[in-house]
C-alpha positions as CSV (number, residue, x, y, z in Angstrom):
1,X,-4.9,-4.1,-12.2
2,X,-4.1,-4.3,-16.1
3,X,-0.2,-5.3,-16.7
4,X,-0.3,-2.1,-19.0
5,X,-1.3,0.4,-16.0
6,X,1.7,2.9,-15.1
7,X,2.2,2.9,-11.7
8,X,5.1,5.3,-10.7
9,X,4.9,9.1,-9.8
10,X,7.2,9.3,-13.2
11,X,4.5,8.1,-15.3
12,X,1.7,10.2,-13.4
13,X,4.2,13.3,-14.7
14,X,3.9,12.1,-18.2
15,X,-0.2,11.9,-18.4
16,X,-0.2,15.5,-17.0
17,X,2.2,16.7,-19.2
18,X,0.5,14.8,-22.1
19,X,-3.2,16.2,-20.8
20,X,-1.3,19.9,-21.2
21,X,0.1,19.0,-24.6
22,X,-3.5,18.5,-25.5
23,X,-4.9,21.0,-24.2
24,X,-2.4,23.4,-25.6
25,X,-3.8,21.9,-29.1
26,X,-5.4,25.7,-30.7
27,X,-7.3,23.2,-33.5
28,X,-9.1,21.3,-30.6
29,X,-12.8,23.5,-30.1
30,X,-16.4,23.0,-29.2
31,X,-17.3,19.2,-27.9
32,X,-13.3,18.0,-28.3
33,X,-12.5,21.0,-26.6
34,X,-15.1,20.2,-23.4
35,X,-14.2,16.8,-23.6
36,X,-10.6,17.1,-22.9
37,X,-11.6,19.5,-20.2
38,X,-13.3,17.5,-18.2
39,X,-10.7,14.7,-18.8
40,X,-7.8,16.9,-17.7
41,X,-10.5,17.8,-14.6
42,X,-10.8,14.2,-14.0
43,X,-6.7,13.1,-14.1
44,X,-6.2,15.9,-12.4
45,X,-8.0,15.0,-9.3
46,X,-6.9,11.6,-9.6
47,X,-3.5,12.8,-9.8
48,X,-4.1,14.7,-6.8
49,X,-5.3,11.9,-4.7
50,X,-1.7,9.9,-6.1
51,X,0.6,12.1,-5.0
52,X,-1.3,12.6,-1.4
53,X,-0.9,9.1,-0.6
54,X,2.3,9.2,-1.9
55,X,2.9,11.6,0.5
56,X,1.4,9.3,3.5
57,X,3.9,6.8,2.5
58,X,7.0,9.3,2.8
59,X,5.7,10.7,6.0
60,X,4.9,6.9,7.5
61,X,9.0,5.8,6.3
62,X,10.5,9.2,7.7
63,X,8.6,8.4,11.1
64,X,9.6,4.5,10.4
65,X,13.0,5.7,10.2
66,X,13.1,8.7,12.7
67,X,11.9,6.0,15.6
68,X,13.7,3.4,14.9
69,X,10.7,0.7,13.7
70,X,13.7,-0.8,11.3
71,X,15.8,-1.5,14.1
72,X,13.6,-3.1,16.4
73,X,10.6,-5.9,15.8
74,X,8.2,-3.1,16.6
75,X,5.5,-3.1,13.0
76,X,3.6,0.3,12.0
77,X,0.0,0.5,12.6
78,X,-1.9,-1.8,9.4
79,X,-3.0,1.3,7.7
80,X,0.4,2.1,7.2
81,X,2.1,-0.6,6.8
82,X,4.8,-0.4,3.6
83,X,7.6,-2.5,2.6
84,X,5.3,-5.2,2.7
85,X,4.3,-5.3,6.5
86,X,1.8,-6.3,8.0
């Protein structure tokens, strides 16, 4: 991953907001105008996908903490491990 890559849900929300800053652009037409289409198509799917796995993660420490995993030397399943388990 490139050391300039944004990473938080924070940043996500800036991209999205910048995609509908440029889309609310009433000069932008014809092939610029498809063009940021289908890029605003395309982040929005990814951004999707983001804040579903985000999701996965708050779900997996709400059961983590619900059942007591922190208290006892009991790990999550692989696939879910977070704070670093494995």
């Amino acid at each position: 991953m490139s050391k300039n890559t944004k990473t938080t849900l924070n940043d996500l929300n800036e991209y999205l907001f910048g995609t509908l800053d440029a889309l609310s652009n009433e000069d932008l037409e014809g092939e610029s105008l498809e063009r940021e289409i289908k890029r605003a198509k395309q982040i929005n799917e990814v951004g999707k996908t983001i804040v579903d796995n985000a999701r996965v993660v708050l779900d997996a420490h709400k059961h983590k903490d619900e059942y007591g995993y922190g208290n006892r030397n009991t790990k999550l399943p692989g696939i879910l491990a977070i704070d670093h388990e494995e």
